[in-house]
N, C-alpha and C positions, 0 to 999 in steps of 0.2 A: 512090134505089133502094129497093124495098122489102124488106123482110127475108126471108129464106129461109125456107122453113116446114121443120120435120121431116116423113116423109113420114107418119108415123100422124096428121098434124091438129093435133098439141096447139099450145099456144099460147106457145111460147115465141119469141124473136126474137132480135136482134142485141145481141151483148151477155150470152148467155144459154144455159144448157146446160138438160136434162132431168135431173140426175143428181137434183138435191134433190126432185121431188116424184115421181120415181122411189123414191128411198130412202124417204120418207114414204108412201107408198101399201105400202111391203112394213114399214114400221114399224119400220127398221135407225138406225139409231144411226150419228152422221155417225164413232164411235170405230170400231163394229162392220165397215163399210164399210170405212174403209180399212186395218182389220186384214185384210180377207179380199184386198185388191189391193195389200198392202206398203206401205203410206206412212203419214206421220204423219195425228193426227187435223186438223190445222191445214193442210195440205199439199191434204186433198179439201176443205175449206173454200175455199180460196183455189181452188180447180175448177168447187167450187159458185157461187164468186159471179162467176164470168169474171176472174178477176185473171190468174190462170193458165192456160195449158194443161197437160193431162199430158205424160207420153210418151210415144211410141207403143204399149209393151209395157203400159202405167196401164191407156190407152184402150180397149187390149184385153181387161184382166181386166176392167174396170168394162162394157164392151158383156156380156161372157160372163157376168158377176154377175146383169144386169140382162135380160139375156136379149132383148137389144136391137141390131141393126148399129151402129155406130160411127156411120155417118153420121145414125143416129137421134137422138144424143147430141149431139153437137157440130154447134154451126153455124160453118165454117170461116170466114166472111166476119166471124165478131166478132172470133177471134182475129186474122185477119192485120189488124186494126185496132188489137190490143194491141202488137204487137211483141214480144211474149212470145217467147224460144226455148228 
């Protein structure tokens, strides 16, 4: 099956969010980030790299940070491949 795209184009795939080169293109700092959405610096990393998903309440400050839908951010077909809950 092929990977889901975000709906803006970018290139990300399965397995994969937008958050890091989101954050790098505004120039935040992975500690700054997740100061402004409540969680540890280690916590958006493990976000950033697909280890984890957030929460729903995470998803939502990080879409509203980034000025982004949710479903821009996340591609749901990597997590339900993680089993993450």
């Amino acid at each position: 099956m092929a990977p889901i795209r975000p709906w803006d184009g970018t290139n990300a795939t399965n397995g994969e969010n937008l958050l890091r080169q989101l954050r790098k293109e505004r120039r935040m700092s992975q500690a700054a980030v997740a100061r402004c959405v409540g969680l540890s610096r280690q916590s958006l990393n493990a976000i950033e790299n697909g280890k984890c998903q957030p929460r729903l309440v995470v998803a939502y400050r990080l879409a509203r940070l980034f000025e982004r839908p949710i479903e821009n951010l996340f591609l749901l077909d990597a997590y339900d491949q993680l089993g993450c809950s």
